[in-house]
C-alpha angles and dihedrals in degrees: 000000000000116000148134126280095189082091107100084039090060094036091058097043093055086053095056085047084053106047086040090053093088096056089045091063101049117129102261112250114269121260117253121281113256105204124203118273088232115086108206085044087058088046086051087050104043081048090057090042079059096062111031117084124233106244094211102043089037094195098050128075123243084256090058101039123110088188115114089228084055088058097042089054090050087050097053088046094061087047088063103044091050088042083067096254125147125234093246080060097037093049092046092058089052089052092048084048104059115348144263085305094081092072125090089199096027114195127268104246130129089280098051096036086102101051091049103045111016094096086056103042088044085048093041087052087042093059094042094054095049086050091051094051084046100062094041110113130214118232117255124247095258108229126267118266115239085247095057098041089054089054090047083045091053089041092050088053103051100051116102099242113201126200108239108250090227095046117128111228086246088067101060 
């Protein structure tokens, strides 16, 4: 029986293809940020970064964020400072780009109602409610008719009522 015995190296080798395939695919670092050679452009700038929300990493801003769409964002920011645009102009193509979401601080309007005052509407129903539940009364036990004390009377007095054996004589 002639075969060959290369088997358990190939083998071996496709696993460790396997296992590295995930760092292979990883998202290349981004390049290195390039910031305006006016200062007060590049403070204009770090102050939008500040503001806009990376739409990758979701909770960092476009400043903090490692993420290449991140860098992208804060290079098209600086385009467009140094292109003569204002932030209003700047923030709303965000906004066109990729939605409300980019914010940090989105603006109150019909779409975004929810997301401002929602918590506090939900907290607001919530109070009411317990305050509701609190001020709602039980009905009291209504009193006994004459008819049906004197049957609880004749009950009381029929039963064979036995001292308890470990009573203390306080407790008769």
């Amino acid at each position: 029986m002639s075969g060959w015995s290369g088997w358990p190296l190939l083998l071996t080798a496709c696993l460790l293809f396997l296992i590295a395939l995930p760092a292979l695919a990883q998202e290349p670092p981004p390049a290195p940020d390039r910031p305006l050679p006016d200062a007060a452009q590049e403070a204009r700038a770090q102050a939008l970064f500040d503001r806009i929300r990376c739409v990758v990493c979701q909770h960092e801003a476009i400043a903090d964020s490692p993420a290449v769409i991140a860098a992208d964002m804060r290079q098209l920011v600086r385009e467009e400072i140094a292109a003569g645009r204002s932030d209003a102009e700047i923030r709303q193509d965000l906004v066109r780009r990729y939605g409300d979401f980019v914010l940090f601080q989105p603006p109150v309007r019909l779409a975004t109602w929810l997301l401002w005052f929602g918590p506090v509407a939900l907290l607001a129903g919530a109070l009411a409610l317990l305050l509701l539940r609190s001020r709602r009364r039980r009905p009291e036990a209504a009193p006994l008719t004459a008819e049906e004390e004197a049957r609880l009377a004749d009950i009381i007095a029929a039963a064979d009522l036995r001292p308890d054996p470990d009573a203390k004589p306080s407790d008769h």
